[in-house]
ZADO-1210 file (C-alpha; in nm, 4 decimals, padded with zeros to 6 digits):
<atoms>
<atom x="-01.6954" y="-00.0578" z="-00.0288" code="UNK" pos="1"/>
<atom x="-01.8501" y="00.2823" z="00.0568" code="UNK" pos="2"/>
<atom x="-01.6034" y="00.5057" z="00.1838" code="UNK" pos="3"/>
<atom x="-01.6490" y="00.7218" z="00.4840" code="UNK" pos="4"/>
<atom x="-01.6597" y="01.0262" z="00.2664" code="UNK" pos="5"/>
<atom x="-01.9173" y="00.9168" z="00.0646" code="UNK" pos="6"/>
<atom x="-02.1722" y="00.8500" z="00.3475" code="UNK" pos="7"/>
<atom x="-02.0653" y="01.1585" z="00.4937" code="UNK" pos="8"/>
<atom x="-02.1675" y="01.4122" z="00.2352" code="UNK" pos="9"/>
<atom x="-02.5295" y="01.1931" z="00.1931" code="UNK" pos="10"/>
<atom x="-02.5509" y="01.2581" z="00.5421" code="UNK" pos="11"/>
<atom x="-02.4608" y="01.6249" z="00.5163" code="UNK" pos="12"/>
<atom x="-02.6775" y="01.6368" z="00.2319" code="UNK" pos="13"/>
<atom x="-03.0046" y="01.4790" z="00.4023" code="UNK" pos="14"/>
<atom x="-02.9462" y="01.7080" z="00.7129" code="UNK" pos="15"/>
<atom x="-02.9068" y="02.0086" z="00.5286" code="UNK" pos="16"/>
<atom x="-03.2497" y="01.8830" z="00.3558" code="UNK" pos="17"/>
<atom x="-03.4514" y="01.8751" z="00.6628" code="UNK" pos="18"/>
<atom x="-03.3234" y="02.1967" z="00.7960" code="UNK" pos="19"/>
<atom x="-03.0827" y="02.0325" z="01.0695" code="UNK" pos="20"/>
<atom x="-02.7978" y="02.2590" z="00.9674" code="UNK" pos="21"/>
<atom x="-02.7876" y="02.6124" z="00.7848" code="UNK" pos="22"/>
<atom x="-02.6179" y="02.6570" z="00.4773" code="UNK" pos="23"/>
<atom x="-02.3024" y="02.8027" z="00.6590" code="UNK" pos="24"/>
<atom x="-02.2172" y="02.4859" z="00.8342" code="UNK" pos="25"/>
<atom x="-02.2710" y="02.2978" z="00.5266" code="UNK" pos="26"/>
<atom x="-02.0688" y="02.4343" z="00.2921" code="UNK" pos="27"/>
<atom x="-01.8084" y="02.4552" z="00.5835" code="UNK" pos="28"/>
<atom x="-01.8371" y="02.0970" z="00.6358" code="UNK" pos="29"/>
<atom x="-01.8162" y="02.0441" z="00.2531" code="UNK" pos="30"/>
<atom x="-01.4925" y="02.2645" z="00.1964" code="UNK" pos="31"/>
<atom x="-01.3489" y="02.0643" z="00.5369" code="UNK" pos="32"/>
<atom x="-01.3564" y="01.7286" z="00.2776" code="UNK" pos="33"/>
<atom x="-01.1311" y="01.8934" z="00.0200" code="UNK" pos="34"/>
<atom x="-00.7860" y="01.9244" z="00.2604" code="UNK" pos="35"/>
<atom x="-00.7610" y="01.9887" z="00.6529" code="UNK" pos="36"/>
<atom x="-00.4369" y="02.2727" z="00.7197" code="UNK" pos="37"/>
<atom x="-00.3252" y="02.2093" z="01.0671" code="UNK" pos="38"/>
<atom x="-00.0093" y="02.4131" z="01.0112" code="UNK" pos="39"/>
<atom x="00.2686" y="02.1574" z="00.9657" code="UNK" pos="40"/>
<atom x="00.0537" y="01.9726" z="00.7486" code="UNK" pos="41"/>
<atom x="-00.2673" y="01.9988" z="00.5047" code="UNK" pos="42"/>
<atom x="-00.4337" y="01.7013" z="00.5264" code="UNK" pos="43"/>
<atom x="-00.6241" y="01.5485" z="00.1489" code="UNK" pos="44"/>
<atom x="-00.9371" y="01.3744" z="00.2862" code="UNK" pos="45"/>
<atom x="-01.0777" y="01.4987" z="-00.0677" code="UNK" pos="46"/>
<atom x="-00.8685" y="01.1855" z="-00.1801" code="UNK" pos="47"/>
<atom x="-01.0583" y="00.9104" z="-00.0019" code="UNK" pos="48"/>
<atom x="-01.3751" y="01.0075" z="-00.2490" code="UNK" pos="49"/>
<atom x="-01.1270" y="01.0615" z="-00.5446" code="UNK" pos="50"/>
<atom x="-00.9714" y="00.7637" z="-00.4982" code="UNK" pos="51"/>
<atom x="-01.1368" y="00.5440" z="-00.2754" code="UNK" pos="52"/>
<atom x="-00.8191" y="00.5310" z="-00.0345" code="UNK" pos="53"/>
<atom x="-00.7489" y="00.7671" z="00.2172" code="UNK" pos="54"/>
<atom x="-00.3826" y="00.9889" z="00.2252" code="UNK" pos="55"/>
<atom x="-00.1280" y="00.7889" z="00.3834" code="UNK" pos="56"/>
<atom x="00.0977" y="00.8940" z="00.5975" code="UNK" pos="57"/>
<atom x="00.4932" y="00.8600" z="00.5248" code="UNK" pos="58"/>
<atom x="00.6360" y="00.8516" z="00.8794" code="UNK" pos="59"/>
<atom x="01.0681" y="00.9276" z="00.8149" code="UNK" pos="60"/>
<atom x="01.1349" y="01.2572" z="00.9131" code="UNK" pos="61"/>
<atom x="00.8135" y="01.3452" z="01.0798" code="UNK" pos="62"/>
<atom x="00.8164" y="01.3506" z="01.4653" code="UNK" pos="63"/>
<atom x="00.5332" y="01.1064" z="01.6631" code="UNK" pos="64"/>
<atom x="00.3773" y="01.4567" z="01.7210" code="UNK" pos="65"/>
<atom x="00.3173" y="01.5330" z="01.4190" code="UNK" pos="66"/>
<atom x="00.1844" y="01.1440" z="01.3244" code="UNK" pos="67"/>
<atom x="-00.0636" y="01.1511" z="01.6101" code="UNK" pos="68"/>
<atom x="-00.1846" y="01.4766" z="01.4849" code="UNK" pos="69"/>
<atom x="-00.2464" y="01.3535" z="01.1150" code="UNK" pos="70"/>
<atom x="-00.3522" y="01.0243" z="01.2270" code="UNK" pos="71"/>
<atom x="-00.6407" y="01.1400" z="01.4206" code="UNK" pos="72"/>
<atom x="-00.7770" y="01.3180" z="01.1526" code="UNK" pos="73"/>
<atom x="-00.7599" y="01.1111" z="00.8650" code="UNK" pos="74"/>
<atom x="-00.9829" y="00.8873" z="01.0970" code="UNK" pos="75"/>
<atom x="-01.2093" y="01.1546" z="01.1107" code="UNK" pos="76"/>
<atom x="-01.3296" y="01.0538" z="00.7792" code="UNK" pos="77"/>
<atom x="-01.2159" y="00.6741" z="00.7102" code="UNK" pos="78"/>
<atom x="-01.1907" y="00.3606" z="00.8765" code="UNK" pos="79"/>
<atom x="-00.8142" y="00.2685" z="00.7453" code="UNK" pos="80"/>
<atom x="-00.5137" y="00.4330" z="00.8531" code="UNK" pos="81"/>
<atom x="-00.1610" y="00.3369" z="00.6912" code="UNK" pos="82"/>
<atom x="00.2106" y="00.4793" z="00.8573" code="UNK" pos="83"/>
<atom x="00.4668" y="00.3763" z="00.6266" code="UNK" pos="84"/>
<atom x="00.8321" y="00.4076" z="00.7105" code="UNK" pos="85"/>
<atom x="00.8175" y="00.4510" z="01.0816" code="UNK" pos="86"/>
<atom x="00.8862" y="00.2466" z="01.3975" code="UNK" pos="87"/>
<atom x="00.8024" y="00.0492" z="01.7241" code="UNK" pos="88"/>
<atom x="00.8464" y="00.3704" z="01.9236" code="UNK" pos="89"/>
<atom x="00.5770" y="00.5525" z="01.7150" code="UNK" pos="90"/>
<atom x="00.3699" y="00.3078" z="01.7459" code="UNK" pos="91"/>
<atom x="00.3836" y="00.2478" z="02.0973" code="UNK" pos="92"/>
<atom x="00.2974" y="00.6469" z="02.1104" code="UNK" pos="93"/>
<atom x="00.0429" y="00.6273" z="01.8261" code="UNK" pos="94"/>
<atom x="-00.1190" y="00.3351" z="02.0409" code="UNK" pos="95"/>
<atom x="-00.2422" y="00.4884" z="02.3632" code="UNK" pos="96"/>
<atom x="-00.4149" y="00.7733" z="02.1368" code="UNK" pos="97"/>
<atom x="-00.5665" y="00.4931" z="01.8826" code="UNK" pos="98"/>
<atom x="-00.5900" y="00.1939" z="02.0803" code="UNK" pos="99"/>
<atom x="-00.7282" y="-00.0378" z="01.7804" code="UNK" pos="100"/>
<atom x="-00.4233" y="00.0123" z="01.5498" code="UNK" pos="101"/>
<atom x="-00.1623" y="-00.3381" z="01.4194" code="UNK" pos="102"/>
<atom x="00.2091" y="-00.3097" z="01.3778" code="UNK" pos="103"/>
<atom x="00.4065" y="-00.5129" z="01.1293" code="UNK" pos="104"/>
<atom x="00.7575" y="-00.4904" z="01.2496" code="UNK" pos="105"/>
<atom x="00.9266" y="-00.6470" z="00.9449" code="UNK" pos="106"/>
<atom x="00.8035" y="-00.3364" z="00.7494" code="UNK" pos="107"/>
<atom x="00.7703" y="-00.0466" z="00.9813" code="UNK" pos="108"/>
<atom x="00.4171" y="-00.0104" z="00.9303" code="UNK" pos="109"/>
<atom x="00.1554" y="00.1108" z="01.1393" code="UNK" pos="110"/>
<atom x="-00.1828" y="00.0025" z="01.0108" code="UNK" pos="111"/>
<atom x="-00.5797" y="-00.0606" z="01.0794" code="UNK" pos="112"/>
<atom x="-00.7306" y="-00.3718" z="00.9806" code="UNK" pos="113"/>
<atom x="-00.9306" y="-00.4177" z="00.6761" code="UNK" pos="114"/>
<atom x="-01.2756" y="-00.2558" z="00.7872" code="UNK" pos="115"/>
<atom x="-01.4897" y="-00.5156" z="00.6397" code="UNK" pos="116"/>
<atom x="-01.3358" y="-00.8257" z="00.7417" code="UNK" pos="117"/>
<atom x="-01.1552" y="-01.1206" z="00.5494" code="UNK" pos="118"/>
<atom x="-01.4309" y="-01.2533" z="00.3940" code="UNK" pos="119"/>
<atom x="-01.4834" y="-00.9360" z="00.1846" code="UNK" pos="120"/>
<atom x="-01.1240" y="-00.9409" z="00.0221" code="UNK" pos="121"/>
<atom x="-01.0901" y="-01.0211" z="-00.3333" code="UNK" pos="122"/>
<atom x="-00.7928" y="-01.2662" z="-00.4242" code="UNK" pos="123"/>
<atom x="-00.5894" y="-01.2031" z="-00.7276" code="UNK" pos="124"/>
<atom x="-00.2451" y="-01.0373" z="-00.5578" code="UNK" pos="125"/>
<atom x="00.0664" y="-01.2715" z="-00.5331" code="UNK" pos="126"/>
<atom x="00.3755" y="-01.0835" z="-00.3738" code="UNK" pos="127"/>
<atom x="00.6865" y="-01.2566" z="-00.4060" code="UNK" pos="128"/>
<atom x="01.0510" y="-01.1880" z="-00.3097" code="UNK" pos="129"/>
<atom x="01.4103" y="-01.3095" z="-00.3947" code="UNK" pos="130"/>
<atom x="01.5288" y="-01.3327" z="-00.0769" code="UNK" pos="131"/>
<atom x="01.4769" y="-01.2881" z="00.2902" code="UNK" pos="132"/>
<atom x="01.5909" y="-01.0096" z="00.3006" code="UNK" pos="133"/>
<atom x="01.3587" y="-00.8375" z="00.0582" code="UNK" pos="134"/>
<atom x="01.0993" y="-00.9321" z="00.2562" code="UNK" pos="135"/>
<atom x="01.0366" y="-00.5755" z="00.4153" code="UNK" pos="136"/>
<atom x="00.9855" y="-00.4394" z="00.0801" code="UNK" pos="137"/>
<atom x="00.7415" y="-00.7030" z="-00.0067" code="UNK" pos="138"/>
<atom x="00.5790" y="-00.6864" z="00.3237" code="UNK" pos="139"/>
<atom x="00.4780" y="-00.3308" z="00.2509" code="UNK" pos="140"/>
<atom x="00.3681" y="-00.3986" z="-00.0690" code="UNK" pos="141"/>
<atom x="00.1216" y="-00.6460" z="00.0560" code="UNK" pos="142"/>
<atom x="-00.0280" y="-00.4427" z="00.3728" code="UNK" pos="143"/>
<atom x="-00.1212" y="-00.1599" z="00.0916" code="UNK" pos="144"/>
<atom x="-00.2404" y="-00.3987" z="-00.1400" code="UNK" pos="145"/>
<atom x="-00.4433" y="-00.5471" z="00.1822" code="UNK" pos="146"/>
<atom x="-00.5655" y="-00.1879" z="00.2959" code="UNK" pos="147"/>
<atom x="-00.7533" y="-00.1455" z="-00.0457" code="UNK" pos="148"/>
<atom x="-00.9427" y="-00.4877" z="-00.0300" code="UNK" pos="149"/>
<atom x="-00.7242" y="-00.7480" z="-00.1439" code="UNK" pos="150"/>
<atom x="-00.6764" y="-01.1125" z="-00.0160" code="UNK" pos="151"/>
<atom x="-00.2915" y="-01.0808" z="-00.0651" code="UNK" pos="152"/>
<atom x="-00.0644" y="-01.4338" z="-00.1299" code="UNK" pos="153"/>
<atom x="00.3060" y="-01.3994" z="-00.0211" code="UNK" pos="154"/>
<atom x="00.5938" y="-01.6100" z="-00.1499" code="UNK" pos="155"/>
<atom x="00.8874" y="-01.5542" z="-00.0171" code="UNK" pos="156"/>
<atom x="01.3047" y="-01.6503" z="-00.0665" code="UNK" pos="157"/>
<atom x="01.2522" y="-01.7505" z="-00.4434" code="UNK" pos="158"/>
<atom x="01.5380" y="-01.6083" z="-00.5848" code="UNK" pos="159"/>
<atom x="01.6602" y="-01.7627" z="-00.9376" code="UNK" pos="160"/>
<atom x="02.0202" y="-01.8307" z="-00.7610" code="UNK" pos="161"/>
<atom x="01.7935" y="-02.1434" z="-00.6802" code="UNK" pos="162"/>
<atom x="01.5660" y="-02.1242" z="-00.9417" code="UNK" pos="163"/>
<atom x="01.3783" y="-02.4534" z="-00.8363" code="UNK" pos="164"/>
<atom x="01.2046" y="-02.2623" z="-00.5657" code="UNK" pos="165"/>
<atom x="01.0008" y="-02.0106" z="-00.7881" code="UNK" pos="166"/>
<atom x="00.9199" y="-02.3010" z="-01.0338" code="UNK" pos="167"/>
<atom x="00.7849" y="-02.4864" z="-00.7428" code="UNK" pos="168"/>
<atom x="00.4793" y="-02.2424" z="-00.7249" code="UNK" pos="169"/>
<atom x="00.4262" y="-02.1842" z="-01.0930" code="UNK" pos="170"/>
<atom x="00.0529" y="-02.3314" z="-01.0638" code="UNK" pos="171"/>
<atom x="-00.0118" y="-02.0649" z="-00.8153" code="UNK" pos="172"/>
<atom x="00.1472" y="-01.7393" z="-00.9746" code="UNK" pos="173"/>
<atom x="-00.0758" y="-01.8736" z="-01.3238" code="UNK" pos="174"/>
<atom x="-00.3839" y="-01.7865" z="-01.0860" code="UNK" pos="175"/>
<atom x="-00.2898" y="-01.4509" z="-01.0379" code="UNK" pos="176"/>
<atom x="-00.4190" y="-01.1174" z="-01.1680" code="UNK" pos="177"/>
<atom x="-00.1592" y="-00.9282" z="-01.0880" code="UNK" pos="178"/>
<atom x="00.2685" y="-00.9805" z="-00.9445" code="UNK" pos="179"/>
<atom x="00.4545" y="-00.8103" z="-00.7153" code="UNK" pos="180"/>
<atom x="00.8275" y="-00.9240" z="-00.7346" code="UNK" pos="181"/>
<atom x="01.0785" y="-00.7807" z="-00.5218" code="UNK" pos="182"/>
<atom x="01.4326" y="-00.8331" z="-00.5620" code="UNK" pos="183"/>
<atom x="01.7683" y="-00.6477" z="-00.5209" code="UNK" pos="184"/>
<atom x="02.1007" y="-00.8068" z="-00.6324" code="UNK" pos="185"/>
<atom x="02.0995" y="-00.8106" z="-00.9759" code="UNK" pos="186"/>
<atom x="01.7435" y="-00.7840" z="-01.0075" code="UNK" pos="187"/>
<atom x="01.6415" y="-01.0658" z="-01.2304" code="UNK" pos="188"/>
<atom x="01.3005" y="-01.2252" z="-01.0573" code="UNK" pos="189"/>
<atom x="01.0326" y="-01.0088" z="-01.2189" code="UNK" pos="190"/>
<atom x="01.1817" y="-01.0301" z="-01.5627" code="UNK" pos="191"/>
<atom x="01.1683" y="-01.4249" z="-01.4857" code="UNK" pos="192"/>
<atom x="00.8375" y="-01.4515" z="-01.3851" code="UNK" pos="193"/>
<atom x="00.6901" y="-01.2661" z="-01.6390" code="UNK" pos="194"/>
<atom x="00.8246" y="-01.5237" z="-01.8874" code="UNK" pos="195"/>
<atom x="00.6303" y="-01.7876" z="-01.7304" code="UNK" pos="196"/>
<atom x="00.2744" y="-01.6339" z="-01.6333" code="UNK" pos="197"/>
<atom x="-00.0173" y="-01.4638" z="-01.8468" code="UNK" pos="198"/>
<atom x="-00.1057" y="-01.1582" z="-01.6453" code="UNK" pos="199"/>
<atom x="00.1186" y="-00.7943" z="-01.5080" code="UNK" pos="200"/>
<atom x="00.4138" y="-00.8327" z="-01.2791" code="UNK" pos="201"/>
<atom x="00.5325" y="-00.5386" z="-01.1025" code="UNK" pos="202"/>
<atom x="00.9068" y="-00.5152" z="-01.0680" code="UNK" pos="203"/>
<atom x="00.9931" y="-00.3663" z="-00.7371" code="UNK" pos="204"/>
<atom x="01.3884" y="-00.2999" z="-00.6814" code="UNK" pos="205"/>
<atom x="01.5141" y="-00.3506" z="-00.3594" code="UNK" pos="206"/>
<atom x="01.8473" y="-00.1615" z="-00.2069" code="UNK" pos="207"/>
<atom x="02.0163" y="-00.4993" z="-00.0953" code="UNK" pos="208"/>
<atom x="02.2851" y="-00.5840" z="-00.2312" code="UNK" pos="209"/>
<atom x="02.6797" y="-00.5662" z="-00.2583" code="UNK" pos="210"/>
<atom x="02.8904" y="-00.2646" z="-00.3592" code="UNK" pos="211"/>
<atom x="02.7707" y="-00.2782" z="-00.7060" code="UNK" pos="212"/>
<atom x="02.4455" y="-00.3677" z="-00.6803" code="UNK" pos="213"/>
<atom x="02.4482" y="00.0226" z="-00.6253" code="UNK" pos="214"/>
<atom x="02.1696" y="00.0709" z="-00.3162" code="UNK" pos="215"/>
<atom x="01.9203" y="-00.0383" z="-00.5752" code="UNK" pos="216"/>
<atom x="02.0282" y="00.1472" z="-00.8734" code="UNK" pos="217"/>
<atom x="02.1618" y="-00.1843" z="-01.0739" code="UNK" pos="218"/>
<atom x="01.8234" y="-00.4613" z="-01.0405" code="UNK" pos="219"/>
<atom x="01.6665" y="-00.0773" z="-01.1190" code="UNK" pos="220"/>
<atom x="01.7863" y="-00.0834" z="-01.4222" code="UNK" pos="221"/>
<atom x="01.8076" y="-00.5108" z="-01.4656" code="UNK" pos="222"/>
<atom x="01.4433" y="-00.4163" z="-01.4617" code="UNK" pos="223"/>
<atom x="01.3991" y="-00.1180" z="-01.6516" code="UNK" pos="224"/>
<atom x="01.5446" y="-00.3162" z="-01.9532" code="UNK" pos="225"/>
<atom x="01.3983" y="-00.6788" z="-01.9165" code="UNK" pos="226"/>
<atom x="01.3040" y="-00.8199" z="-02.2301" code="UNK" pos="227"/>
<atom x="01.0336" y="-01.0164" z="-02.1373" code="UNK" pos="228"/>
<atom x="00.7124" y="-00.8115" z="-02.1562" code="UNK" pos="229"/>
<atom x="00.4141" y="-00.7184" z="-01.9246" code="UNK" pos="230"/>
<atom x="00.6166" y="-00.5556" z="-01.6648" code="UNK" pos="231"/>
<atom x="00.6165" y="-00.1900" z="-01.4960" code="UNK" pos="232"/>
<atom x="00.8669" y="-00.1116" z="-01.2486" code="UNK" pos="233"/>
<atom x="00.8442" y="00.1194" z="-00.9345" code="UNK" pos="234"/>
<atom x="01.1280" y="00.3001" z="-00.7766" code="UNK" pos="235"/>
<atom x="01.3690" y="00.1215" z="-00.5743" code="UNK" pos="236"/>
<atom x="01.2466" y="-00.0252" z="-00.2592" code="UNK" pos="237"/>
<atom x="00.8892" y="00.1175" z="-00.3360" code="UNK" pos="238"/>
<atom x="00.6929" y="-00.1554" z="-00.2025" code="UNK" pos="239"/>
<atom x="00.3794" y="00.1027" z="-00.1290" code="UNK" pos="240"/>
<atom x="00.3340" y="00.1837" z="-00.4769" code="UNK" pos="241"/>
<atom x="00.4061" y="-00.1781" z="-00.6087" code="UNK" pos="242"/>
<atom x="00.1326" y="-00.2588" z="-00.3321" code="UNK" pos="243"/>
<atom x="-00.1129" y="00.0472" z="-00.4446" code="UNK" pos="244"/>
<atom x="-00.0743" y="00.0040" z="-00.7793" code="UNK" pos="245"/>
<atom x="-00.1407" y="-00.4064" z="-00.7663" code="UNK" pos="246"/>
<atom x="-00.4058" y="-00.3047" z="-00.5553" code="UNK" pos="247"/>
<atom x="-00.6451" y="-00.0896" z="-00.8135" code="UNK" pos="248"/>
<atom x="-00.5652" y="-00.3027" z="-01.0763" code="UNK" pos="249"/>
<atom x="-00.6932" y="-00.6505" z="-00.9019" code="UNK" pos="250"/>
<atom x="-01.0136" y="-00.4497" z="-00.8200" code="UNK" pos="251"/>
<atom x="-01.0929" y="-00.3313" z="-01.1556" code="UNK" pos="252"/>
<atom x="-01.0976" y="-00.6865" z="-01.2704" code="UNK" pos="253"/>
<atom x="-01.4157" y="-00.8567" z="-01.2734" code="UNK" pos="254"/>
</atoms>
């Protein structure tokens, strides 16, 4: 996929060319690309030609002010707009300024559809969760992992306090390219499944738990010293990078 970036400096490029625009608009134009400073914020289109994904936009802490603001232009220059960590009241604001925007409510996530349609997604991307309520976590991971071009698979509640569950889909985690695991408790899904498939599993940690499950900080480190091999961990309940990460990886593979 051609990013928005991209076709915008060939465009820049061909009207500078045939004298539609002096030199001062276009280098203007072309330092515009690197980052936008609107005061409260200074705004990276340069990364949408960097890395083929435009800056995303962590909502906690920032008033729906300020995330209309940014919003409006990163979609000067791409087609895909992601809010993490924010809510149905943003959204609802967010909405009458960008009418064509989704919301996934069991992840707080404001969000454009893929650009290109379904049919253009590349499959490879399992998410899967321990429990129910991981499934935030994991739902992140897979709208990011979406976002960049990926047919995502979810597989949710297969915890190994029932162990039966996971091996249930064994067939289809042996397709994948890449695993996302999510799991809080004591942590112990990602070092599982990466006993029993062939290919990376992300360990994601998830804060849910009892007392000493720490927020997170025990399947953090459950994970952080799994013995089974082939796994990278993000930080605890870090299902965008999980999802980002799975999401390069699946399209460098051929």
């Amino acid at each position: 996929m051609e990013n928005e970036i991209s076709k915008l400096i060939k465009l820049l490029l061909e009207k500078y060319s045939e004298g539609e625009i002096d030199k001062e608009i276009f280098i203007s134009k072309i330092k515009e690309l690197y980052f936008e400073d609107i005061g409260f914020a200074k705004i990276d289109h340069h990364r949408n030609l960097r890395r083929n994904f435009p800056e995303v936009i962590f909502g906690q802490n920032k008033t729906p002010d300020q995330i209309v603001q940014i919003a409006k232009k990163i979609l000067n220059y791409s087609k895909i707009l992601l809010v993490t960590r924010t809510n149905q009241d943003v959204y609802e604001i967010l909405k009458k300024e960008i009418p064509f925007l989704e919301y996934n409510e069991k992840a707080n996530l404001i969000f454009t559809k893929f650009p290109e349609g379904q049919s253009n997604l590349k499959d490879g991307i399992t998410i899967i969760c321990a429990g129910t309520s991981d499934i935030p976590v994991a739902e992140e991971a897979a709208v990011t992992a979406y976002l960049m071009g990926n047919n995502v698979k979810r597989i949710y509640d297969v915890g190994i306090a029932g162990i039966h569950r996971l091996l249930n889909y064994k067939d289809e985690l042996m397709k994948s390219n890449v695993i996302v695991a999510v799991a809080g408790m004591e942590g112990a899904l990602p070092g599982v499944v990466s006993s029993l498939v062939d290919c990376l599993v992300i360990g994601v940690p998830s804060s849910v738990g009892y007392g000493a499950s720490f927020n997170g900080l025990s399947p953090l480190l459950t994970m952080l010293n799994s013995c089974s091999p082939g796994i990278v961990i993000v930080n605890i309940d870090n299902g965008f990078g999980a999802g980002y990460a799975a999401g390069m990886m699946n399209l460098k593979i051929l």
